[in-house]
mmCIF file of the N, C-alpha and C atoms, coordinates in Angstrom:
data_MODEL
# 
_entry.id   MODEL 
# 
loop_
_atom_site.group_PDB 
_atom_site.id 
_atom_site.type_symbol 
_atom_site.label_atom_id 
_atom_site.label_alt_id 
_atom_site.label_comp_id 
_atom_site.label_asym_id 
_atom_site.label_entity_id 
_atom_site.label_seq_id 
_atom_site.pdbx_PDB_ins_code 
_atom_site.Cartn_x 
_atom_site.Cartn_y 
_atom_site.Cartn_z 
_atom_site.occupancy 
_atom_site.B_iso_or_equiv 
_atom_site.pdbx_formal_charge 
_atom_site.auth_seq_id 
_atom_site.auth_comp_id 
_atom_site.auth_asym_id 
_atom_site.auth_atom_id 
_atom_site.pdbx_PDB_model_num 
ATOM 1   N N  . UNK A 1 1  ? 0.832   -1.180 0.000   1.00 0.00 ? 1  UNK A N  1 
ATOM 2   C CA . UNK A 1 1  ? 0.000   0.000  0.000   1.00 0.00 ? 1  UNK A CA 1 
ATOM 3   C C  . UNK A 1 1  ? 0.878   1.245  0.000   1.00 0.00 ? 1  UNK A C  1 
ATOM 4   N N  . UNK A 1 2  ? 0.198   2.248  -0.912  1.00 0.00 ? 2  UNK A N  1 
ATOM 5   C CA . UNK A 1 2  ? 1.303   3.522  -0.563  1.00 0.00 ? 2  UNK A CA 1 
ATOM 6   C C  . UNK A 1 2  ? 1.263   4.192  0.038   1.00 0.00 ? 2  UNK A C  1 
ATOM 7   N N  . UNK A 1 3  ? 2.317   5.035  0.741   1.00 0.00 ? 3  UNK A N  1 
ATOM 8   C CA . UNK A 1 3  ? 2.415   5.895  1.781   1.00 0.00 ? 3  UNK A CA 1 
ATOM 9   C C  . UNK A 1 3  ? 2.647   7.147  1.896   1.00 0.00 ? 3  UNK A C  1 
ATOM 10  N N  . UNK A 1 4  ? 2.268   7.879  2.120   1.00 0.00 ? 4  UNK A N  1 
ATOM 11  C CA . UNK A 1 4  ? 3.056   9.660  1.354   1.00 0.00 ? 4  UNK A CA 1 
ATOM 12  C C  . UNK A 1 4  ? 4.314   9.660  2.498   1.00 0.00 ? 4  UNK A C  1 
ATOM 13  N N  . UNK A 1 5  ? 5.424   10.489 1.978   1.00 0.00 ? 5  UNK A N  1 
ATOM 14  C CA . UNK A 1 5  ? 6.703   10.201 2.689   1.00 0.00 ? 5  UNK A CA 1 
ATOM 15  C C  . UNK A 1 5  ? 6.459   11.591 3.656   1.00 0.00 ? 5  UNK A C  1 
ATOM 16  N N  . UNK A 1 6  ? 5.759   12.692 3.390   1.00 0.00 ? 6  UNK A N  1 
ATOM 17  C CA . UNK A 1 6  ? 5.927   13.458 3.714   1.00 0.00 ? 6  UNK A CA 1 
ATOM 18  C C  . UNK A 1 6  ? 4.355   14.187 4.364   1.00 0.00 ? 6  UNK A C  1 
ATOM 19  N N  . UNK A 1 7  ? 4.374   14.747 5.246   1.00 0.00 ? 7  UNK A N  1 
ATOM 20  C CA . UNK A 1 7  ? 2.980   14.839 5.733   1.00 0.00 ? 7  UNK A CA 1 
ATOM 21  C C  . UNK A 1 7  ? 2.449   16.144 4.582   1.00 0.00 ? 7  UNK A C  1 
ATOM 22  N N  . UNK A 1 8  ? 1.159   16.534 4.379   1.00 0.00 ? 8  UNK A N  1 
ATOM 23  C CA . UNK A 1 8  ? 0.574   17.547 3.222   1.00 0.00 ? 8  UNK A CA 1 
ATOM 24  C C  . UNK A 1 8  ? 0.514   18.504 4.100   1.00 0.00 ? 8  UNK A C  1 
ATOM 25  N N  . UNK A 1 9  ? 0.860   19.896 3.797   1.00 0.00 ? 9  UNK A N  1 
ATOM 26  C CA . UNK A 1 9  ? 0.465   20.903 4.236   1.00 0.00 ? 9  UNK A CA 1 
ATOM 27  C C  . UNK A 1 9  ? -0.606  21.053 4.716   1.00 0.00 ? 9  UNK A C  1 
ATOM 28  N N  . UNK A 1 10 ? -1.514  22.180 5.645   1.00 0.00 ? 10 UNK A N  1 
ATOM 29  C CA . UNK A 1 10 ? -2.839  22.822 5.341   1.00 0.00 ? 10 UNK A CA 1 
ATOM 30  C C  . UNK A 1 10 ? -3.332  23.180 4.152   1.00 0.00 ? 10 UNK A C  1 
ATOM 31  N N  . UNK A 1 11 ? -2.226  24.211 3.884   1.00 0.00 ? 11 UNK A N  1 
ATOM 32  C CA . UNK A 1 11 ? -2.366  24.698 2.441   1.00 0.00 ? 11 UNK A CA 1 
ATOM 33  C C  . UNK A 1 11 ? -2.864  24.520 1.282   1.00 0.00 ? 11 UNK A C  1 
ATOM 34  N N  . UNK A 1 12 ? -1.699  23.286 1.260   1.00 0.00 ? 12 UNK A N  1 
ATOM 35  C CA . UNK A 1 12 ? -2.159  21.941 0.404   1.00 0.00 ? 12 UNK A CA 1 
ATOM 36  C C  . UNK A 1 12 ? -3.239  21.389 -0.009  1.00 0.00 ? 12 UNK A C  1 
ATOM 37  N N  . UNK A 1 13 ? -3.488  20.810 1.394   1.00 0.00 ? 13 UNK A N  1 
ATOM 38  C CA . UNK A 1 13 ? -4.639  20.470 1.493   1.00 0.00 ? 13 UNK A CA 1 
ATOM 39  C C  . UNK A 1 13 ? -6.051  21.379 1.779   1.00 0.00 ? 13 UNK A C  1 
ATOM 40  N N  . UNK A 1 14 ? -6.716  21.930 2.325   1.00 0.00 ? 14 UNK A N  1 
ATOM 41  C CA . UNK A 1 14 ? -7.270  22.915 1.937   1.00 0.00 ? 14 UNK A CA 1 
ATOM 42  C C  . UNK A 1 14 ? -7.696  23.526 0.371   1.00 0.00 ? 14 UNK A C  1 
ATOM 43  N N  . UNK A 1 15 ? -6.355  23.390 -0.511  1.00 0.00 ? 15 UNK A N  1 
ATOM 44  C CA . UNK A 1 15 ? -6.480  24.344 -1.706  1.00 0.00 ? 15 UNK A CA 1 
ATOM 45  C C  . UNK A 1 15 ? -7.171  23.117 -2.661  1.00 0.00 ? 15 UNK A C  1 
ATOM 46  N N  . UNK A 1 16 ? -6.763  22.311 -2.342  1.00 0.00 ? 16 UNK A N  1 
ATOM 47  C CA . UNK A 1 16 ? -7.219  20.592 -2.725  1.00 0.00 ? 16 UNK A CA 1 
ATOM 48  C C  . UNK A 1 16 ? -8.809  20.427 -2.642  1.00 0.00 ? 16 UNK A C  1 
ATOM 49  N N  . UNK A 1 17 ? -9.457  20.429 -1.854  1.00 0.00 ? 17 UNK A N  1 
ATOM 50  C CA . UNK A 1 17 ? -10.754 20.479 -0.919  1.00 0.00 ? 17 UNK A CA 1 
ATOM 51  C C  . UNK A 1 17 ? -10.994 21.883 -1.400  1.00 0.00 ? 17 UNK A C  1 
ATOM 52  N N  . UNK A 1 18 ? -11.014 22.756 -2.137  1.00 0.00 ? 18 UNK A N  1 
ATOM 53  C CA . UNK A 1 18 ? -12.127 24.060 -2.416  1.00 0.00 ? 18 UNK A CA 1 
ATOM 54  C C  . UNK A 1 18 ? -12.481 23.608 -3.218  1.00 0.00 ? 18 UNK A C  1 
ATOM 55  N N  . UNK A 1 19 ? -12.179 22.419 -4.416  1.00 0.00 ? 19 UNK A N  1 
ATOM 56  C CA . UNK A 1 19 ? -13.148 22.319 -5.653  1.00 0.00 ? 19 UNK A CA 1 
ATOM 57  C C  . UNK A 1 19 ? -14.203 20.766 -4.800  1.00 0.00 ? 19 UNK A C  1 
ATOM 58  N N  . UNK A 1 20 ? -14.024 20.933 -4.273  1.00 0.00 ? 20 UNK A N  1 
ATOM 59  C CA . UNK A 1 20 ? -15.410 19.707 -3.696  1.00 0.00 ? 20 UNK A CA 1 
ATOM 60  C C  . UNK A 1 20 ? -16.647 20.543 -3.656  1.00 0.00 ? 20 UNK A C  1 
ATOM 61  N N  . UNK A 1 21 ? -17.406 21.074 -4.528  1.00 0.00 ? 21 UNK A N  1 
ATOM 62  C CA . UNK A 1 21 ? -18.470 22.298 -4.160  1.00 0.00 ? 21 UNK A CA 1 
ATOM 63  C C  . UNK A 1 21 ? -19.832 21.063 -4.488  1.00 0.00 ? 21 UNK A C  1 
ATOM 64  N N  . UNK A 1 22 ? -20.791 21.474 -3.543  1.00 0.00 ? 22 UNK A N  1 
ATOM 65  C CA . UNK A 1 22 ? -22.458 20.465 -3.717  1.00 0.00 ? 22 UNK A CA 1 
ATOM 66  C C  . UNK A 1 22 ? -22.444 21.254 -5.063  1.00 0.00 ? 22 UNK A C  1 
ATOM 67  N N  . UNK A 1 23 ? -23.433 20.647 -5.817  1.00 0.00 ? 23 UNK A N  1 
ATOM 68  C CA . UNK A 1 23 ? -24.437 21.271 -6.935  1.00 0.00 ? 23 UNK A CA 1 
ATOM 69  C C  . UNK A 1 23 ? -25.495 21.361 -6.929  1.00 0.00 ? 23 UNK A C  1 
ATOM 70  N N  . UNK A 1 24 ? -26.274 22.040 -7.414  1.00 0.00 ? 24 UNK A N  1 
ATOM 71  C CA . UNK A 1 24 ? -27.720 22.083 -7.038  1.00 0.00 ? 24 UNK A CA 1 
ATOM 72  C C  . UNK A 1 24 ? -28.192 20.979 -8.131  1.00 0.00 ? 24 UNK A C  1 
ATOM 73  N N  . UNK A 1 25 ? -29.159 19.902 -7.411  1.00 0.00 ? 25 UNK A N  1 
ATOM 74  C CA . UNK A 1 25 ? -30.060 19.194 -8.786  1.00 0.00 ? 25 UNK A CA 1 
ATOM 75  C C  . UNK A 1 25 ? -30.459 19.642 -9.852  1.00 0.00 ? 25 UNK A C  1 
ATOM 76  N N  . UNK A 1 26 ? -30.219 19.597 -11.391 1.00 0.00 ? 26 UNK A N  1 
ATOM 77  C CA . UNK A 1 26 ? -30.979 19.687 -12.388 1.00 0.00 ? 26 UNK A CA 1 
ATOM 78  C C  . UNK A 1 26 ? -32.719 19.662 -12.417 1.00 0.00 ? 26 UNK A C  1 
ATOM 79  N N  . UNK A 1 27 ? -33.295 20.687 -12.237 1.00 0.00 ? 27 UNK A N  1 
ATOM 80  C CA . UNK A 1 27 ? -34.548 20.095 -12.080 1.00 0.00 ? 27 UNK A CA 1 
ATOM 81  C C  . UNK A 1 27 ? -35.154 20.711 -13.901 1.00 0.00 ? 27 UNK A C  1 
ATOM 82  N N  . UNK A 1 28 ? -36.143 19.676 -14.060 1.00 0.00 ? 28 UNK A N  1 
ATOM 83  C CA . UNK A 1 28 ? -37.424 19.517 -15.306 1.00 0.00 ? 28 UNK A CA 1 
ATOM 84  C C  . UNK A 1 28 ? -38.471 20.112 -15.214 1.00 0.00 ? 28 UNK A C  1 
ATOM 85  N N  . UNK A 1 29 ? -39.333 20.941 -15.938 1.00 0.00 ? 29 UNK A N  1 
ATOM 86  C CA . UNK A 1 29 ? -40.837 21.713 -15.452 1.00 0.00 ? 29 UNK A CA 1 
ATOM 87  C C  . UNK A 1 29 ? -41.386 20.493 -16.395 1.00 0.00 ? 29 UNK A C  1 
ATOM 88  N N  . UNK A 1 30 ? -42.199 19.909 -15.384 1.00 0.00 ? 30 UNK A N  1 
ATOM 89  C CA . UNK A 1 30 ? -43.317 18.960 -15.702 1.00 0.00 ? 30 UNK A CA 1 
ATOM 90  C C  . UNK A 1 30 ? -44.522 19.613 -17.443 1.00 0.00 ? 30 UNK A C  1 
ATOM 91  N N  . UNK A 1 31 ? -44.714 19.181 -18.370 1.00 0.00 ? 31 UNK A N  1 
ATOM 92  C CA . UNK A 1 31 ? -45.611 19.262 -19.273 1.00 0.00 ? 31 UNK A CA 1 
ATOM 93  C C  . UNK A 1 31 ? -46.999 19.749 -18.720 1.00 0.00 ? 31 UNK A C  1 
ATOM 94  N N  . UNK A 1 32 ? -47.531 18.813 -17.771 1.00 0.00 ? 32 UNK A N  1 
ATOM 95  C CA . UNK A 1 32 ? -49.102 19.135 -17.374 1.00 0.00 ? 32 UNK A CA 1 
ATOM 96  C C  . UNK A 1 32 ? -49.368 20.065 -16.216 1.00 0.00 ? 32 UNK A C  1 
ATOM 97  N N  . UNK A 1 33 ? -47.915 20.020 -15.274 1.00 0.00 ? 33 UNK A N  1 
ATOM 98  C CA . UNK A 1 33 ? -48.411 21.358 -14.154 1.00 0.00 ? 33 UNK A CA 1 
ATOM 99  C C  . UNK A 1 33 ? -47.720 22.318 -14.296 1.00 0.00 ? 33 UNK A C  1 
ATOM 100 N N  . UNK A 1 34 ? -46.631 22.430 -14.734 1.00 0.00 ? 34 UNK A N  1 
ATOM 101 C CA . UNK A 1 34 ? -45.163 23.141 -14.995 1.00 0.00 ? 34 UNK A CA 1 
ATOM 102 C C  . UNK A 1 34 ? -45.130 23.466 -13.802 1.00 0.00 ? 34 UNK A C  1 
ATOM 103 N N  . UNK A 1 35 ? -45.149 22.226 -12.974 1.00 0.00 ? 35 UNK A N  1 
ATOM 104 C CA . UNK A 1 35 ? -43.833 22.401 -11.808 1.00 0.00 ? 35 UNK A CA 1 
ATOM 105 C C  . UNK A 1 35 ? -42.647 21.713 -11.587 1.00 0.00 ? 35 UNK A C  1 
ATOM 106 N N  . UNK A 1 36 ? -41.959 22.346 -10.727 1.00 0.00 ? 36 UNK A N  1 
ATOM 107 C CA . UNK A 1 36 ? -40.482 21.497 -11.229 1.00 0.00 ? 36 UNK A CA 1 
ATOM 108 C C  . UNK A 1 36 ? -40.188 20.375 -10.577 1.00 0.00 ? 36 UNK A C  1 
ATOM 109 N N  . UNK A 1 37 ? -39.627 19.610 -11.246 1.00 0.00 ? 37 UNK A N  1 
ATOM 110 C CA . UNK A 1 37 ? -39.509 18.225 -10.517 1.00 0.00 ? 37 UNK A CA 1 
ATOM 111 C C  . UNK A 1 37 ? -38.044 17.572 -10.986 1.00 0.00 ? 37 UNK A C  1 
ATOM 112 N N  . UNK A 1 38 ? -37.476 16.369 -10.566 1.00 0.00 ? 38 UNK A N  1 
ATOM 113 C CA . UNK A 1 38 ? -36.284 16.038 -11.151 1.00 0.00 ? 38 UNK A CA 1 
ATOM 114 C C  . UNK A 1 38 ? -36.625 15.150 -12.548 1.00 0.00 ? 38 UNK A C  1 
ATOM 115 N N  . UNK A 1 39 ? -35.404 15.236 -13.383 1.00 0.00 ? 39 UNK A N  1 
ATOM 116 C CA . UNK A 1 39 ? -35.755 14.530 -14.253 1.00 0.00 ? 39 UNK A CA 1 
ATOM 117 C C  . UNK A 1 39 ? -35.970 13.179 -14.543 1.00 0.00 ? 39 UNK A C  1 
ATOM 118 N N  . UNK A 1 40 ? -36.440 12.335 -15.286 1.00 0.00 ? 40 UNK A N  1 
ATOM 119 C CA . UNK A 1 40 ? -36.414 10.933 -15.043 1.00 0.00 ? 40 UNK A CA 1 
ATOM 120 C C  . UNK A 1 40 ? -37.146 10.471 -14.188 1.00 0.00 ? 40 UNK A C  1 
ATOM 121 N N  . UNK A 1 41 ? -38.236 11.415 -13.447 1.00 0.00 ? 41 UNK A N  1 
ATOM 122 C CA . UNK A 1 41 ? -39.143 10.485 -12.718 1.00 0.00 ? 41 UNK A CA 1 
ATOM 123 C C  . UNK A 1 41 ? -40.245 11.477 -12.868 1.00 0.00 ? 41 UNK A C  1 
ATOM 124 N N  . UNK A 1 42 ? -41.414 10.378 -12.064 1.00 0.00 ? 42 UNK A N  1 
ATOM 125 C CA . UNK A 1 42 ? -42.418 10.787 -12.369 1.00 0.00 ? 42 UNK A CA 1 
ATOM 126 C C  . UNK A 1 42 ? -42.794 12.530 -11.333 1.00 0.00 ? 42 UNK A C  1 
ATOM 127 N N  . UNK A 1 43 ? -44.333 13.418 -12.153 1.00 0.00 ? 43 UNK A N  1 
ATOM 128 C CA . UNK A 1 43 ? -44.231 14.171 -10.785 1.00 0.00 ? 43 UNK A CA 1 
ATOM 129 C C  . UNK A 1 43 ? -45.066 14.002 -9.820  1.00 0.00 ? 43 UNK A C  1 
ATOM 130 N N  . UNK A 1 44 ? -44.290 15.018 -8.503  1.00 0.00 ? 44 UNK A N  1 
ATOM 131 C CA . UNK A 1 44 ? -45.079 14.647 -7.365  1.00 0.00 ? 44 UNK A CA 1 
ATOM 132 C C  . UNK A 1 44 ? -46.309 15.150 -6.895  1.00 0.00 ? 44 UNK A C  1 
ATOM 133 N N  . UNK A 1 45 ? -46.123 16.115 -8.021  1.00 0.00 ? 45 UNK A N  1 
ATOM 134 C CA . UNK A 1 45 ? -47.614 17.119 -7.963  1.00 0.00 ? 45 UNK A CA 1 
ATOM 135 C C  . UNK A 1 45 ? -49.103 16.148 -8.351  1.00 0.00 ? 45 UNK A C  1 
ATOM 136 N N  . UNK A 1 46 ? -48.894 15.978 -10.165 1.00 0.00 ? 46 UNK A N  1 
ATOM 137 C CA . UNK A 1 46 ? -49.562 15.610 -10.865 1.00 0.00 ? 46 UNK A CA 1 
ATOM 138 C C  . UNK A 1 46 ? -49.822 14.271 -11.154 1.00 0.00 ? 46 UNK A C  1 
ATOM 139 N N  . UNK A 1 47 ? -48.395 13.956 -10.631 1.00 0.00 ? 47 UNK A N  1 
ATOM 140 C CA . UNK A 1 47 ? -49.037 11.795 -11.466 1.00 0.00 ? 47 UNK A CA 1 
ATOM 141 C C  . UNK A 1 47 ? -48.304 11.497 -12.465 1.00 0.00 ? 47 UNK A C  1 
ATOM 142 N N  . UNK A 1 48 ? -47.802 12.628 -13.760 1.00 0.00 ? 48 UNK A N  1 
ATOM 143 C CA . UNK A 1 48 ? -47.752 11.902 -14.839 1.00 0.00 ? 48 UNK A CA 1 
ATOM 144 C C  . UNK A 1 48 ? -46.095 12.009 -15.061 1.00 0.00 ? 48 UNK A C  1 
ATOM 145 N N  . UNK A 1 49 ? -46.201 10.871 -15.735 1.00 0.00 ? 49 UNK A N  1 
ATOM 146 C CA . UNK A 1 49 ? -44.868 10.685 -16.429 1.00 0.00 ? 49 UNK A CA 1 
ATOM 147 C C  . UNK A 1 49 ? -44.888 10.578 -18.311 1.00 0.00 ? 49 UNK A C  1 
ATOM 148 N N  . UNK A 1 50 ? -44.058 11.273 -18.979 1.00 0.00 ? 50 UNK A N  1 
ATOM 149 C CA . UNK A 1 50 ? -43.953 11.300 -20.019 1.00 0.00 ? 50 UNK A CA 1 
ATOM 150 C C  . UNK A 1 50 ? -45.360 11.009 -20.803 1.00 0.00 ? 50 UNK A C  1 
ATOM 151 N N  . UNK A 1 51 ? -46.176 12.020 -19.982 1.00 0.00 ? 51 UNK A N  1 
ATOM 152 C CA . UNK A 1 51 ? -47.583 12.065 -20.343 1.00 0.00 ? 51 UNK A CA 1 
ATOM 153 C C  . UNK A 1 51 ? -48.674 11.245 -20.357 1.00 0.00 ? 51 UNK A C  1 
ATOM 154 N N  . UNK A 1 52 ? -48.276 9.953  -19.322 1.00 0.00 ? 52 UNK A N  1 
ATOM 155 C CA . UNK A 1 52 ? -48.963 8.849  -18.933 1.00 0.00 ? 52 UNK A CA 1 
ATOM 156 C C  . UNK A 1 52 ? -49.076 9.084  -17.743 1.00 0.00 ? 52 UNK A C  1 
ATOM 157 N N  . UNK A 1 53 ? -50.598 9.054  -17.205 1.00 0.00 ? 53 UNK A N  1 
ATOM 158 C CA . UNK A 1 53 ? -50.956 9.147  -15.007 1.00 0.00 ? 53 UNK A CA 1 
ATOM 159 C C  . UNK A 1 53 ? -50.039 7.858  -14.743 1.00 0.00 ? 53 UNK A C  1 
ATOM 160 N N  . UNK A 1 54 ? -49.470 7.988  -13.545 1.00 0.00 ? 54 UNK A N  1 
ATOM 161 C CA . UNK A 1 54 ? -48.554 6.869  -13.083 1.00 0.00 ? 54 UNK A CA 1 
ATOM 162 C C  . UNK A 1 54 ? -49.108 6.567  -11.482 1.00 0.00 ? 54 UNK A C  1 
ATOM 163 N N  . UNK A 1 55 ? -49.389 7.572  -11.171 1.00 0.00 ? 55 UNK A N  1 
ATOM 164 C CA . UNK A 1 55 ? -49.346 7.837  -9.912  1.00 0.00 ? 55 UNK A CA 1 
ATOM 165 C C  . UNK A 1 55 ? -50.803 8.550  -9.648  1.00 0.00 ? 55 UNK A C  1 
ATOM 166 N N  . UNK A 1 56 ? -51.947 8.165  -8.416  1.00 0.00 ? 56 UNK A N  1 
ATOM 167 C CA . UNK A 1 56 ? -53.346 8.680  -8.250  1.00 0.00 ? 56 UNK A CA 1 
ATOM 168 C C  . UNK A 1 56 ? -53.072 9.717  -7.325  1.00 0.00 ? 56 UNK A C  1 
ATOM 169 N N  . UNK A 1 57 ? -52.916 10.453 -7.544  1.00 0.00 ? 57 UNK A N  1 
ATOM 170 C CA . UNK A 1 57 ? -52.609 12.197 -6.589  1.00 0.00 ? 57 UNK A CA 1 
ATOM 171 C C  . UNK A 1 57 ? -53.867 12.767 -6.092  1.00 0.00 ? 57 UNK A C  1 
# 
């Protein structure tokens, strides 16, 4: 297993760790309510998916 020979700075490390940023979800405006929902699933408002009721709301 490998070992670093040398311990990492703060610096280093720190400057390393600023590009770890969350993202916000991609969200989709639904066809039948235009509300937003994620993509690839059904919504939670309305029921439908790719314009089929899926779901009895």
């Amino acid at each position: 297993m490998a070992v670093p020979k040398r311990r990492m700075s703060r610096a280093n490390t720190r400057s390393r760790r600023a590009n770890w940023k969350a993202t916000a979800p991609a969200l989709a405006t639904c066809p039948q309510c235009r509300s937003k929902t994620l993509p690839h699933t059904a919504c939670g408002v309305c029921g439908t998916y790719k314009g089929r009721q899926i779901i009895d709301v």
